[in-house]
Structures are given as structure tokens and as C-alpha cells.
Backbone as JSON Lines, residues from 0, in Angstrom:
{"i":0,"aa":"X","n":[46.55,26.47,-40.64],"ca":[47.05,25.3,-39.99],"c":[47.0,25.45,-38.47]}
{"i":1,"aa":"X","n":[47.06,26.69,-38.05],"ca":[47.06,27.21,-36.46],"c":[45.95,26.72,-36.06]}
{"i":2,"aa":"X","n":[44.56,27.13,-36.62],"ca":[43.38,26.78,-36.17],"c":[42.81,25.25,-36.56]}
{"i":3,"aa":"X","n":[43.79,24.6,-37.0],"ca":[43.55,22.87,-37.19],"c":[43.99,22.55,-35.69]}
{"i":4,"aa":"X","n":[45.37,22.88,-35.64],"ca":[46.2,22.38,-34.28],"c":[45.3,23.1,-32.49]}
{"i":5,"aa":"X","n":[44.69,24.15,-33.25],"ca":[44.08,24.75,-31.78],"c":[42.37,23.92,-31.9]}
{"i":6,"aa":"X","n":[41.99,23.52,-32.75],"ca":[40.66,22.69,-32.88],"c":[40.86,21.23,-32.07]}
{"i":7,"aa":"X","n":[42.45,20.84,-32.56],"ca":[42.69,19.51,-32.2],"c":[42.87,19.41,-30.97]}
{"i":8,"aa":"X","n":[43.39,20.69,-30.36],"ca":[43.73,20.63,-29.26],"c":[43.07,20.58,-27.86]}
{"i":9,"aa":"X","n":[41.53,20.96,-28.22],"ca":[40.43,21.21,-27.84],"c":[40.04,20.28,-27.75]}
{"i":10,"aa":"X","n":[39.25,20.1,-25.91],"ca":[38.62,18.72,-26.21],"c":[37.09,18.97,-26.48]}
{"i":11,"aa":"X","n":[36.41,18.12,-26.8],"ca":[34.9,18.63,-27.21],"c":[34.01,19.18,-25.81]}
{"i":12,"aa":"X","n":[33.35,19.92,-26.0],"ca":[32.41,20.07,-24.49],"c":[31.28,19.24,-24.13]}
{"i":13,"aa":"X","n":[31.28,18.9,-22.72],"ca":[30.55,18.1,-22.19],"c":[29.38,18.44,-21.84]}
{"i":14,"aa":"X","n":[28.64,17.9,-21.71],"ca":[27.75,18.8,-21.55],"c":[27.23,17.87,-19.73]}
{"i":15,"aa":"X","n":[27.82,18.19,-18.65],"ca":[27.27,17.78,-17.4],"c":[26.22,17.78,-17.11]}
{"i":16,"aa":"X","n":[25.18,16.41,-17.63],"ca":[23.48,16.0,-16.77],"c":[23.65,15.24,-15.91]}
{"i":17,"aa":"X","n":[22.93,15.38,-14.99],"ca":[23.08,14.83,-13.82],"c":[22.13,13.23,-14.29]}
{"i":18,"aa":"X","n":[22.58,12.09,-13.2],"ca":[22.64,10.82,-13.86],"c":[21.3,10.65,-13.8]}
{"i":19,"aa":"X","n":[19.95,10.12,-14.57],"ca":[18.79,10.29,-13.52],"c":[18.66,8.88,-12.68]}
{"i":20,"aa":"X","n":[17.9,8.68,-11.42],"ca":[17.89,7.28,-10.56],"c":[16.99,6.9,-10.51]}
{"i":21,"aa":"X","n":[16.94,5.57,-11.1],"ca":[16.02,4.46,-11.57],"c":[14.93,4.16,-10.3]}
{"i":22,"aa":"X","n":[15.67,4.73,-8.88],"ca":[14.72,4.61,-8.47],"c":[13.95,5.56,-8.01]}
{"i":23,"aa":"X","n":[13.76,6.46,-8.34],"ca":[12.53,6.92,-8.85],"c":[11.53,6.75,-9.33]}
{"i":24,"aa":"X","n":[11.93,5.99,-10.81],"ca":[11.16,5.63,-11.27],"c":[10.13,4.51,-10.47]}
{"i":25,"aa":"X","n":[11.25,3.27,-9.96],"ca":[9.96,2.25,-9.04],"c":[9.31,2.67,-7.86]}
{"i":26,"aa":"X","n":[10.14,3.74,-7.52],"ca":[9.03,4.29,-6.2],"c":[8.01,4.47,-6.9]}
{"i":27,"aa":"X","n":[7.99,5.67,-7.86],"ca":[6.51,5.66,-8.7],"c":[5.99,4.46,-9.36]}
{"i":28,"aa":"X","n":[6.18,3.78,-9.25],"ca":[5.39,2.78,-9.79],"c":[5.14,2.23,-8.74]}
{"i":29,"aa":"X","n":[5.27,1.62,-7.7],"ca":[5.14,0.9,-6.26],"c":[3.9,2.07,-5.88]}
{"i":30,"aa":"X","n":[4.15,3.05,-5.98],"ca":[2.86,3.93,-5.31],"c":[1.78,4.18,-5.85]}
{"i":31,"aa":"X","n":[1.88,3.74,-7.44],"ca":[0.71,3.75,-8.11],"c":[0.15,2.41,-8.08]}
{"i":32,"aa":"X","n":[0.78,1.13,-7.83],"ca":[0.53,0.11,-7.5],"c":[-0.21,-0.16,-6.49]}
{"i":33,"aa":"X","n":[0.32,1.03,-5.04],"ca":[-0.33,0.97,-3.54],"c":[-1.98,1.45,-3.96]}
{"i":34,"aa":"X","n":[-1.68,2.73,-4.98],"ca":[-2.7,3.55,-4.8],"c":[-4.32,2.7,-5.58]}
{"i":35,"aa":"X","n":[-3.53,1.74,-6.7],"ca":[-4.58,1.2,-7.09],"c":[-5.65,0.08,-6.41]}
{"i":36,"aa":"X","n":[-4.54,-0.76,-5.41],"ca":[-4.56,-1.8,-4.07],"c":[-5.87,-1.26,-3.26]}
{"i":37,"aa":"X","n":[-5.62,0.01,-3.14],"ca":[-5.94,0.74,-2.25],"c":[-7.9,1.1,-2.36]}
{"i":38,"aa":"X","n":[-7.65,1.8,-3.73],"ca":[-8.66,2.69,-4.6],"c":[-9.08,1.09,-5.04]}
{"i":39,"aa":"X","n":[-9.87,-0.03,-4.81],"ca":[-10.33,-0.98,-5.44],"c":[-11.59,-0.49,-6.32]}
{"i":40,"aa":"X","n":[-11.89,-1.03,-7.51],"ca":[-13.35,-0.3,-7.95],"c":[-14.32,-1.68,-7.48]}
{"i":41,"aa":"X","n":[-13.7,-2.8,-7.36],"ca":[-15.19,-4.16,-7.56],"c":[-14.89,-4.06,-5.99]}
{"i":42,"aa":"X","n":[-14.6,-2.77,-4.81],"ca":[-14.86,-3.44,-3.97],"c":[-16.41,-3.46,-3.19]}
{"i":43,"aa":"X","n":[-17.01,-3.53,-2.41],"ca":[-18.1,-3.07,-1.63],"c":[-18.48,-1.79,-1.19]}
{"i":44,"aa":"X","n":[-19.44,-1.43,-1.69],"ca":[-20.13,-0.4,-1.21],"c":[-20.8,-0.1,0.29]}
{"i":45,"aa":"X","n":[-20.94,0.75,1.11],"ca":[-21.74,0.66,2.25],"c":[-22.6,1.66,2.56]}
{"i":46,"aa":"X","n":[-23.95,1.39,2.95],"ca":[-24.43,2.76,3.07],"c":[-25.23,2.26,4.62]}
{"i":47,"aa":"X","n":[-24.73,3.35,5.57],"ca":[-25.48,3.49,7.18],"c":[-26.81,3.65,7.38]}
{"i":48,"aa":"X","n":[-27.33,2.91,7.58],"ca":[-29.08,3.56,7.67],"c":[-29.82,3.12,9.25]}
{"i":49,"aa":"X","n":[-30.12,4.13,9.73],"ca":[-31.19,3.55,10.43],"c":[-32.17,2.2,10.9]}
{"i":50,"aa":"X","n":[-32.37,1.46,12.32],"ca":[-32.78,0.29,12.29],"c":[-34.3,0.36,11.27]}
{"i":51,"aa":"X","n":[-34.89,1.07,11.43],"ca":[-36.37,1.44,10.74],"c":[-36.27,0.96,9.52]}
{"i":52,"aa":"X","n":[-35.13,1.78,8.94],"ca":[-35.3,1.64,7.43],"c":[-34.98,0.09,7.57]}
{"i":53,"aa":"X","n":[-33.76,-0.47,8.31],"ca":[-33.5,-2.26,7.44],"c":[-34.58,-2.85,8.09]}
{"i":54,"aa":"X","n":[-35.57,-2.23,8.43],"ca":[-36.58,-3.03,8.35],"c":[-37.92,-3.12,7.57]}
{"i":55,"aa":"X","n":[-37.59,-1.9,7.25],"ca":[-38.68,-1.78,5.73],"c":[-37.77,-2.19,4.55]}
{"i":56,"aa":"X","n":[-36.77,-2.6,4.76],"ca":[-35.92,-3.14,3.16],"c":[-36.23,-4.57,3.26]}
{"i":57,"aa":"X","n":[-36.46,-5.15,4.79],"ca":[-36.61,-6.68,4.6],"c":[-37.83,-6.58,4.01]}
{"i":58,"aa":"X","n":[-38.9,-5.97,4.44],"ca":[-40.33,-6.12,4.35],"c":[-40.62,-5.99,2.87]}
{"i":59,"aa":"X","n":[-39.6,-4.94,2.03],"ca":[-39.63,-4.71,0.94],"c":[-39.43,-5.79,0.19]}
{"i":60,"aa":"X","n":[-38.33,-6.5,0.87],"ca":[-37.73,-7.73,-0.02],"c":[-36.27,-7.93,-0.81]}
{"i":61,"aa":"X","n":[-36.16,-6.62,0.05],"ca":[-34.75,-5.92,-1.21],"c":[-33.43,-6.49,-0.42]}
{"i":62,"aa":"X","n":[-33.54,-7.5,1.0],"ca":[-32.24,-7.91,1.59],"c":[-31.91,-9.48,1.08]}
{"i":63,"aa":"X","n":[-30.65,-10.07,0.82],"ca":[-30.96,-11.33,0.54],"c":[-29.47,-11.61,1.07]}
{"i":64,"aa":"X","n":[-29.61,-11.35,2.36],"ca":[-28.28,-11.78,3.21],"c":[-28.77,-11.13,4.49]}
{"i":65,"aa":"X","n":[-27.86,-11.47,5.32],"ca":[-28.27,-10.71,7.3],"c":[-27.21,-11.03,7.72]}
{"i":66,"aa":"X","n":[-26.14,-10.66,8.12],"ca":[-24.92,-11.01,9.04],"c":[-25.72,-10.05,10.47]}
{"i":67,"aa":"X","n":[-25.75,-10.98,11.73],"ca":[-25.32,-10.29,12.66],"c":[-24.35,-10.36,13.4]}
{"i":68,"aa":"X","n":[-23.71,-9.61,14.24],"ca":[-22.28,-9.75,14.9],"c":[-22.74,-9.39,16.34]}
{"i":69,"aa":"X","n":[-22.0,-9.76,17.21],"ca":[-21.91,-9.95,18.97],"c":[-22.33,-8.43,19.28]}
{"i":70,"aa":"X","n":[-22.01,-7.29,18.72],"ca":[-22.1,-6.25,19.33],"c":[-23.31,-5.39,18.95]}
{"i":71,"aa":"X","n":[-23.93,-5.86,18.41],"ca":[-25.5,-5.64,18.08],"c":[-25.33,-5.13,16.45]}
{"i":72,"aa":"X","n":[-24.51,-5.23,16.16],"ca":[-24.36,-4.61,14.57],"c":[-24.42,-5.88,13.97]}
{"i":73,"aa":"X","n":[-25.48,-5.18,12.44],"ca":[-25.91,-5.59,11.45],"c":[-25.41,-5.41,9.99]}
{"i":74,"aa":"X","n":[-25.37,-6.28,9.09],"ca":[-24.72,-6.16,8.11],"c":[-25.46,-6.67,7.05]}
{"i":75,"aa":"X","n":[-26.2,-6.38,5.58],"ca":[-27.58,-6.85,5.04],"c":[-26.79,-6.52,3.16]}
{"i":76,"aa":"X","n":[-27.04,-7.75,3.21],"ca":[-26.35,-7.39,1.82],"c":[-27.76,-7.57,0.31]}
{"i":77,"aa":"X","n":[-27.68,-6.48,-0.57],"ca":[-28.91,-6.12,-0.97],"c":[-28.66,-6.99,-2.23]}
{"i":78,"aa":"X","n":[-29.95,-7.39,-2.64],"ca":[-29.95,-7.69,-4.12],"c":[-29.9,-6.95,-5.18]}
{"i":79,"aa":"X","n":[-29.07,-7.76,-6.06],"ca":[-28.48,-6.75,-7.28],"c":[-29.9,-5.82,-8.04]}
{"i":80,"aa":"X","n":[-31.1,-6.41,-8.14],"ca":[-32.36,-6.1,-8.75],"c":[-33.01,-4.69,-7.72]}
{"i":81,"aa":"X","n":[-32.17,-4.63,-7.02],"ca":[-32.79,-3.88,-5.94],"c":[-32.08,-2.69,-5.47]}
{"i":82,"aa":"X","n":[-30.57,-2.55,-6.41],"ca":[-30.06,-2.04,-5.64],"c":[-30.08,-0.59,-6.12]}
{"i":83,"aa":"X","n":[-31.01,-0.19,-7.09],"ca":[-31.32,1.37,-7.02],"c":[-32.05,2.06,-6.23]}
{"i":84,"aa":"X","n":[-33.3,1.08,-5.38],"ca":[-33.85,1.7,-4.62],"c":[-33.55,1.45,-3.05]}
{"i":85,"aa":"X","n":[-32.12,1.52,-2.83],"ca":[-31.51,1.56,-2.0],"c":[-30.88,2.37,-1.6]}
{"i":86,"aa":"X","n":[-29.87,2.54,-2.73],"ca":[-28.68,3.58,-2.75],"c":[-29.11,4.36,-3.88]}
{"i":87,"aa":"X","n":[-30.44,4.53,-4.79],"ca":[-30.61,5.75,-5.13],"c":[-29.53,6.29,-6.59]}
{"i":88,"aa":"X","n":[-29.17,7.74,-6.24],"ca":[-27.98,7.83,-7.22],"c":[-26.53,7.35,-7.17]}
{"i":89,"aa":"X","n":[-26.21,6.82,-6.24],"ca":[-25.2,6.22,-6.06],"c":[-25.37,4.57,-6.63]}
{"i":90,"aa":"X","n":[-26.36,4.12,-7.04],"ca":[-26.68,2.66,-7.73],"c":[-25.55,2.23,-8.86]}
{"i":91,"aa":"X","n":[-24.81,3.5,-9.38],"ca":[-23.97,2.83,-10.55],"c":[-22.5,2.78,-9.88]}
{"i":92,"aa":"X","n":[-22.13,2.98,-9.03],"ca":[-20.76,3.2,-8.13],"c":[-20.76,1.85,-6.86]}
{"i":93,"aa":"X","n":[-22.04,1.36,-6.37],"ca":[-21.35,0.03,-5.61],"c":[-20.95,-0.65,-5.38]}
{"i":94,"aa":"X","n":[-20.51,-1.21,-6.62],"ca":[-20.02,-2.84,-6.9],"c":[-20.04,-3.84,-6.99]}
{"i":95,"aa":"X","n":[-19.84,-4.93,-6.62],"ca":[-20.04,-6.31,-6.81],"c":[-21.44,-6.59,-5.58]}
{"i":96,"aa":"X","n":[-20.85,-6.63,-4.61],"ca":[-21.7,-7.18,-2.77],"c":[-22.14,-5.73,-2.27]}
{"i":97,"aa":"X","n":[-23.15,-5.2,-2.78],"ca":[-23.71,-3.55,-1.78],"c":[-24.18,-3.99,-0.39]}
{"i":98,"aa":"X","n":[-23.78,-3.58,0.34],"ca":[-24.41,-3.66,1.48],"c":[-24.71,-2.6,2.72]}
{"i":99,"aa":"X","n":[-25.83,-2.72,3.47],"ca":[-26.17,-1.79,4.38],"c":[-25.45,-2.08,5.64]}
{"i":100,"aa":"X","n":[-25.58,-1.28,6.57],"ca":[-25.33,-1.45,8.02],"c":[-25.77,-0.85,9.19]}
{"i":101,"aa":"X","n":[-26.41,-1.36,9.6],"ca":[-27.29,-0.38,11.06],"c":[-27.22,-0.85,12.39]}
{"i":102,"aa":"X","n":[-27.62,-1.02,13.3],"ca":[-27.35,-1.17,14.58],"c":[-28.64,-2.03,15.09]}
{"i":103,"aa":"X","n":[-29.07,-2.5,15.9],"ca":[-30.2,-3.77,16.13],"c":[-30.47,-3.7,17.45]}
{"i":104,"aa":"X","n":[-31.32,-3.76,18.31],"ca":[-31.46,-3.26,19.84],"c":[-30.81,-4.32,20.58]}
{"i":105,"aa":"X","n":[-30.97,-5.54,20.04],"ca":[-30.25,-7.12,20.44],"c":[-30.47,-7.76,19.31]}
{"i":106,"aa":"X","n":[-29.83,-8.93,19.89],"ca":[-29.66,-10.25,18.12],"c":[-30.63,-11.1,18.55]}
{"i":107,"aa":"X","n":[-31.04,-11.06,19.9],"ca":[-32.86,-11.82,20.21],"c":[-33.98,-10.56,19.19]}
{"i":108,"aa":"X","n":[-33.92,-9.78,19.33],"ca":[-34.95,-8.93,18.62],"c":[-34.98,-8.86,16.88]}
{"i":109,"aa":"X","n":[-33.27,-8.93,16.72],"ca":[-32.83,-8.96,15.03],"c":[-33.57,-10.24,14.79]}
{"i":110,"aa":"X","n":[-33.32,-11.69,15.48],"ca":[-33.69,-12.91,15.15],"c":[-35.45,-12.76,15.26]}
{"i":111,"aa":"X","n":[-35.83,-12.24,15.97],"ca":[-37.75,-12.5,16.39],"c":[-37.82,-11.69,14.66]}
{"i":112,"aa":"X","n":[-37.75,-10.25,14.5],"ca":[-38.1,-9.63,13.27],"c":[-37.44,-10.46,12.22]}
{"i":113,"aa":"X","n":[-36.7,-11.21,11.97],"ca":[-36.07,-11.79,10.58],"c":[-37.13,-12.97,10.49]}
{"i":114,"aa":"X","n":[-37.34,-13.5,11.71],"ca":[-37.83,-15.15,11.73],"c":[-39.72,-15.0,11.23]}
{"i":115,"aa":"X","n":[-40.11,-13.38,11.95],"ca":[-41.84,-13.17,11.54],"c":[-41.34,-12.61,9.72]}
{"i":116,"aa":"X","n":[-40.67,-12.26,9.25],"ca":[-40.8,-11.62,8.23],"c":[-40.55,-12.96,7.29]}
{"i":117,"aa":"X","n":[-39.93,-13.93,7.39],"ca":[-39.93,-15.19,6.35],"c":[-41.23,-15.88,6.66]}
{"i":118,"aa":"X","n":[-41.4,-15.95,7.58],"ca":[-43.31,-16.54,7.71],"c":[-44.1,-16.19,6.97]}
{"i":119,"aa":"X","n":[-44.3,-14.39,7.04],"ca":[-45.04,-13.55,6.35],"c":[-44.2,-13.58,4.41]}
{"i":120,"aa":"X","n":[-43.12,-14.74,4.51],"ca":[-42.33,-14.83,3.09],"c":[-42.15,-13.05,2.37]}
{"i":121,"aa":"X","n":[-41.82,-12.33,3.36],"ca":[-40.99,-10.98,2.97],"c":[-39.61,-11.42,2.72]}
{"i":122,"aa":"X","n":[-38.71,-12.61,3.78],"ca":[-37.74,-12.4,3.54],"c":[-37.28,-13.89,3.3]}
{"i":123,"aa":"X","n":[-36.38,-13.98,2.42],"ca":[-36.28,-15.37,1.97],"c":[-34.42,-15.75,1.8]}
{"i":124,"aa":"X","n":[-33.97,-14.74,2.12],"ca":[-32.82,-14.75,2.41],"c":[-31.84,-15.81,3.67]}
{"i":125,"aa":"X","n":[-30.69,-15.45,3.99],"ca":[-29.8,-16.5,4.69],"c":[-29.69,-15.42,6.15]}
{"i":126,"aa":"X","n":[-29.65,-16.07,7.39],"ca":[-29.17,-15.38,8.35],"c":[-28.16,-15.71,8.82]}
{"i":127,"aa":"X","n":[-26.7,-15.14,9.14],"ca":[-25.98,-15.64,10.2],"c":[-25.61,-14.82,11.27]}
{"i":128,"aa":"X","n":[-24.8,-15.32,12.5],"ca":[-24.61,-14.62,13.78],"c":[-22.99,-15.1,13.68]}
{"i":129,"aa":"X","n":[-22.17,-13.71,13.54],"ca":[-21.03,-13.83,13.76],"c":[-20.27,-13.1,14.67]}
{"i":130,"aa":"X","n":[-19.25,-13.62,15.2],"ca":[-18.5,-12.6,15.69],"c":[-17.81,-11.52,15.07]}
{"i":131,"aa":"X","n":[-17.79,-10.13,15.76],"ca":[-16.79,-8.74,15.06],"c":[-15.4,-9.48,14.4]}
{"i":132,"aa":"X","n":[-15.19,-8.73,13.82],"ca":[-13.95,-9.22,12.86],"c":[-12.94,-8.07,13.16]}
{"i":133,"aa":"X","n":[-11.53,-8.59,13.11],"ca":[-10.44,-7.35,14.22],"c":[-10.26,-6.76,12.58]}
{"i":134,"aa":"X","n":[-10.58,-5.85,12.87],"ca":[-10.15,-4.62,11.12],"c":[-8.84,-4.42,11.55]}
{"i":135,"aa":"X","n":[-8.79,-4.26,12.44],"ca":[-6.84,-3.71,12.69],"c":[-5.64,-4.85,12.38]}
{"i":136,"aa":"X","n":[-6.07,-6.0,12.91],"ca":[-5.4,-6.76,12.44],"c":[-5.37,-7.56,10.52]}
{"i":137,"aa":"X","n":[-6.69,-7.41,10.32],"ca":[-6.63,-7.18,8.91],"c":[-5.83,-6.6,8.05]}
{"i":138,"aa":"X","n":[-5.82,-5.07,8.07],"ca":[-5.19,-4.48,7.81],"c":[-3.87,-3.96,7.75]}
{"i":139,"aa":"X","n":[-3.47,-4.99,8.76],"ca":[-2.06,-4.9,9.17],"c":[-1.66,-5.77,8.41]}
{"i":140,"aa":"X","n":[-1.8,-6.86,8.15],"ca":[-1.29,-8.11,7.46],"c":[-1.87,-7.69,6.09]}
{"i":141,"aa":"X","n":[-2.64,-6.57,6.03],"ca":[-2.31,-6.05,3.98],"c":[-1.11,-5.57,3.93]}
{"i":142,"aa":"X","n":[-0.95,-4.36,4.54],"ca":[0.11,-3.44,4.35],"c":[1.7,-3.54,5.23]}
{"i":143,"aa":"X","n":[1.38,-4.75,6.04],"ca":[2.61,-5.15,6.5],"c":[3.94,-5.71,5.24]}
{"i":144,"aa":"X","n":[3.35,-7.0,4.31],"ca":[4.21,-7.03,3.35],"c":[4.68,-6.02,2.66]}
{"i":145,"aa":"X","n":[4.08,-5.46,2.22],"ca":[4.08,-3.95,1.73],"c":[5.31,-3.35,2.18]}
{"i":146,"aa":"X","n":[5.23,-2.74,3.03],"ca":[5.91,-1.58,4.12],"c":[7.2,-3.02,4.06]}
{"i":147,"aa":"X","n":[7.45,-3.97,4.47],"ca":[8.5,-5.09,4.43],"c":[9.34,-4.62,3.61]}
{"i":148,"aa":"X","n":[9.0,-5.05,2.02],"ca":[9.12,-4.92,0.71],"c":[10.03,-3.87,0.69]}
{"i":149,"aa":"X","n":[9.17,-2.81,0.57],"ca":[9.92,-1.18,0.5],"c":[11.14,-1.01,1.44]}
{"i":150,"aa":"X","n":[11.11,-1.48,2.8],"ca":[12.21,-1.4,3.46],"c":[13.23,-2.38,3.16]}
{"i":151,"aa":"X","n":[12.66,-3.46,2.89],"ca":[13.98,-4.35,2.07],"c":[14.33,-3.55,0.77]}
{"i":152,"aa":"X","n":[13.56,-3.26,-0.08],"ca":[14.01,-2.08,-1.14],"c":[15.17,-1.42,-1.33]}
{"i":153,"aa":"X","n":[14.52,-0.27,-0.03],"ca":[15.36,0.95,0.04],"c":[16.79,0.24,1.05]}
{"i":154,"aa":"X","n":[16.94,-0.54,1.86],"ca":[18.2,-0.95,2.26],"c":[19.21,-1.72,0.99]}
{"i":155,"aa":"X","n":[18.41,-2.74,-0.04],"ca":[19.5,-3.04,-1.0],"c":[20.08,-2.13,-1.63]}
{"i":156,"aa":"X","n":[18.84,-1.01,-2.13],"ca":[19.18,-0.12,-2.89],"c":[20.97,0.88,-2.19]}
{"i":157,"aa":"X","n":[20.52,1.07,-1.02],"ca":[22.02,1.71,-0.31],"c":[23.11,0.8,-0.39]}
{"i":158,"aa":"X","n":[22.74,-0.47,-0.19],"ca":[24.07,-1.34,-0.27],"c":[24.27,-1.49,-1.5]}
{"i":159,"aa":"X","n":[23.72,-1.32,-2.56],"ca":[24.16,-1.4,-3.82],"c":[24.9,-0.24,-4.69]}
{"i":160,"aa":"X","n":[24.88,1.15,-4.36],"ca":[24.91,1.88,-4.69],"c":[26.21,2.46,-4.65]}
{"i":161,"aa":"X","n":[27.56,1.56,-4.15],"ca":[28.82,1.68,-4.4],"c":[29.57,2.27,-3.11]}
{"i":162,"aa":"X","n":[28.59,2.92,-2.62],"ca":[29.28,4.36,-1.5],"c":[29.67,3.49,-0.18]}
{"i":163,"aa":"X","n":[30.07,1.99,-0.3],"ca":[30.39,1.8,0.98],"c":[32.3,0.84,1.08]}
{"i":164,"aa":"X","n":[32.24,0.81,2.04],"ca":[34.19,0.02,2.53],"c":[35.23,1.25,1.31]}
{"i":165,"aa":"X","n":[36.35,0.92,2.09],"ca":[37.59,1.44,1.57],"c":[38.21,0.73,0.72]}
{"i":166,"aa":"X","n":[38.92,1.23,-0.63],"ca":[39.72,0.24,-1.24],"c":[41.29,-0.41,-0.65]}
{"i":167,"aa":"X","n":[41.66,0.67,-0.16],"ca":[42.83,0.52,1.02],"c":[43.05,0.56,2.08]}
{"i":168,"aa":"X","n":[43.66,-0.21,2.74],"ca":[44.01,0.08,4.05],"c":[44.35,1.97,4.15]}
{"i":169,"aa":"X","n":[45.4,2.22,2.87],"ca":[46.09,3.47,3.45],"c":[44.87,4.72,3.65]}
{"i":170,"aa":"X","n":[44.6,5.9,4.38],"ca":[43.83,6.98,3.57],"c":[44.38,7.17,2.29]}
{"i":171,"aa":"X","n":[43.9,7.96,1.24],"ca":[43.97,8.82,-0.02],"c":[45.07,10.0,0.3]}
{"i":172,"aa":"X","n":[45.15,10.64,1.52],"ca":[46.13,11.66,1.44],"c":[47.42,11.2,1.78]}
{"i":173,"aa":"X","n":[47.62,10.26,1.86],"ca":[49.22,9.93,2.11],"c":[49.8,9.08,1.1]}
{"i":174,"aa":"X","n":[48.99,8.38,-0.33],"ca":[49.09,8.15,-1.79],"c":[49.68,9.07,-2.29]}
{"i":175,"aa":"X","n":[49.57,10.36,-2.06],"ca":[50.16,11.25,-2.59],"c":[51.29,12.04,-2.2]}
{"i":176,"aa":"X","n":[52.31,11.78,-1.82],"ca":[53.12,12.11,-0.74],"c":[54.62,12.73,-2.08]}
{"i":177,"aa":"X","n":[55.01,13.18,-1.98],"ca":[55.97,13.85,-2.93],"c":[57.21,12.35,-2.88]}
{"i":178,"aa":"X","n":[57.62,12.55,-3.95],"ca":[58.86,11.48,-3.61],"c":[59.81,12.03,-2.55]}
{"i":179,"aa":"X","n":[59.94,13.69,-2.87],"ca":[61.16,14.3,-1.78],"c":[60.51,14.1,-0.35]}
{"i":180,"aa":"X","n":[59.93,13.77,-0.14],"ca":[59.41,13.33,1.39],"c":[59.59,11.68,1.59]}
{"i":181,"aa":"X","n":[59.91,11.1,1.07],"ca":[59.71,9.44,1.03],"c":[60.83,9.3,2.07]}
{"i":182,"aa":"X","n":[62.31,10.43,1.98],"ca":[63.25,9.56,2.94],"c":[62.74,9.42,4.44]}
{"i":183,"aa":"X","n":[62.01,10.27,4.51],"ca":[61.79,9.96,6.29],"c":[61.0,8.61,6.76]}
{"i":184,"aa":"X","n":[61.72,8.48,7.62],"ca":[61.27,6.76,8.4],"c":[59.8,7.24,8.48]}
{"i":185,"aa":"X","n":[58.89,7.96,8.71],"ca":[57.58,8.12,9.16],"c":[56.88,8.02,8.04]}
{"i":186,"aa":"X","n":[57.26,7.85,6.94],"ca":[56.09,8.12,5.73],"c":[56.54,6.67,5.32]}
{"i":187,"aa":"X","n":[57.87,6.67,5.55],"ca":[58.24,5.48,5.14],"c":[57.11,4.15,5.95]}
{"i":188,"aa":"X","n":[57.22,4.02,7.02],"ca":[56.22,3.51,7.79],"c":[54.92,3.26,7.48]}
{"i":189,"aa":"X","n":[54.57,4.43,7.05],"ca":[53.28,4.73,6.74],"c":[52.52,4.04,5.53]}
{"i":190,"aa":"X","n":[53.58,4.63,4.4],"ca":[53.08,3.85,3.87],"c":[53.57,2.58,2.94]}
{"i":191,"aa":"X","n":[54.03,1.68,4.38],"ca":[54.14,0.4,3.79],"c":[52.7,-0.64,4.13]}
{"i":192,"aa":"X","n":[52.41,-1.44,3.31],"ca":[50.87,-2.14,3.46],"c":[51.13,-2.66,4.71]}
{"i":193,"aa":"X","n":[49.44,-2.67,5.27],"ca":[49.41,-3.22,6.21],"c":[49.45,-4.85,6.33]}
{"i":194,"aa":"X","n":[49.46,-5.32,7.16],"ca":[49.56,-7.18,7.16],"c":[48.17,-7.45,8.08]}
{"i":195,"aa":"X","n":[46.69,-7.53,6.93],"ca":[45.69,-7.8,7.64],"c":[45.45,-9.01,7.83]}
């Protein structure tokens, strides 16, 4: 009967795990989210070549686009039928729009060679003349919402998380005050509520 009353008396053991936090978990997922954003597979391919060569690709026949831009750079986007003997072993990794990019001595010289090579019907493609495009600002307005997001995130997450304001006016150490201490006017004082 001893060891009924000492069983009962016993409370069961706990076993202390620590709580796990959920957010964890969405950080990892938000970063595999970034990372996929990021890692696109249908995006564009690019390969740098020499003015020479984009000019044996027109002649070839293998361009069926021409962007030029203000700063003498060229941008030639290849046809899909074409695009192994371009990029070679890399032909199964480009994606949707492959395109080259090389440099042009001027956009009077890009225009004279594009304009004799459709005469000679090598090239039958579209030309345009654009201005550079700001990559920085691009890119900022991807990953700006982004970076927003996460910082709105991680601030709810702290305000939510309990650890903030007092439940009382009083501190916690003067709740506990012995009754044999209560007669003195100073505790007495103390701890009567405040009038907020």
C-alpha cells in the first residue's frame, strides 16, 4: 500500500523539448521561394562573342532579331533551328529567347552591315535601336518587395510573440512582500494601484 501512496504521490516526468518556431520553418520556405525566383530555368541564355563572329551568324542566317542600344552594344537573338550551332554543347540549357551579345564599332556601321546583308537576303530578321536599359533599377524593384515583405515579417513576428508591455503598473518584486511587512506606510504606499 506504501508504494501505491508513493506512486501517487509522484508526479509523472516531463520530459522538457524545447518549443520548435514556426518560423523557421517560413524563413525556409521564403528562401527556397527566393532561390527558385532567382535560379529561373525558361530564363535566357547569353553567350559573348566577338563582332566577327555576329557577323558570320547573320551571313549564316542563324539571327532573327538585332537590338541595338546607344552605347554601341548589340543584342541578336538566335533562331530556335539554329541554336546548336551557336552555343554548341550548351544547346540543351538556353531556354526559351538564346541570345548573343557583342559590341559594334557604331550603330551607322551595325545599320550599313544589317541593311547589305537583307539585300544579299542573308538576313531577314527585325532591327531595332534602343536605348540601355538601367539593370540597377530593375533589379531593385524585383527584390525591393521582397526585402519589404521579410522586414514587415520579421517586425510582426516580434510584436506578436508576447514579450512586450507590463501587466501592472506595480514591479513583480513588491507582489510579494510578506504580510509582516504590510504595516509600514511605505509598502503600504507602494503598493496601492496607481490612478492612470
Amino acid at each position: 500500500m506504501d508504494n501505491n501512496n508513493n506512486n501517487a504521490n509522484k508526479k509523472p516526468n516531463k520530459v522538457n523539448m524545447p518549443k520548435f518556431n514556426l518560423n523557421w520553418l517560413y524563413m525556409i520556405i521564403a528562401m527556397m521561394l527566393l532561390g527558385l525566383y532567382l535560379t529561373n530555368e525558361s530564363g535566357t541564355a547569353t553567350k559573348n562573342i566577338s563582332y566577327d563572329e555576329f557577323q558570320q551568324y547573320v551571313r549564316d542566317g542563324y539571327i532573327s532579331k538585332v537590338i541595338g542600344y546607344d552605347d554601341n552594344s548589340v543584342e541578336a537573338y538566335v533562331k530556335p533551328q539554329h541554336v546548336g550551332n551557336v552555343f554548341r554543347q550548351d544547346s540543351s540549357r538556353v531556354g526559351k529567347n538564346p541570345l548573343i551579345t557583342t559590341e559594334a564599332p557604331s550603330r551607322e556601321s551595325l545599320g550599313n552591315f544589317l541593311q547589305k546583308e537583307r539585300d544579299d537576303a542573308h538576313f531577314d530578321g527585325s532591327i531595332n535601336y534602343e536605348k540601355k536599359r538601367n539593370y540597377f533599377g530593375a533589379i531593385l524593384w524585383q527584390i525591393l518587395p521582397f526585402a519589404f515583405l521579410i522586414g514587415f515579417w520579421i517586425f510582426m513576428s516580434r510584436r506578436m510573440s508576447g514579450g512586450g508591455g507590463m501587466e501592472s503598473p506595480r514591479p513583480n518584486c513588491l507582489k510579494k512582500v510578506p504580510p509582516s511587512r504590510l504595516h509600514s506606510r511605505m509598502w503600504q504606499d507602494l503598493l496601492k494601484p496607481s490612478k492612470r
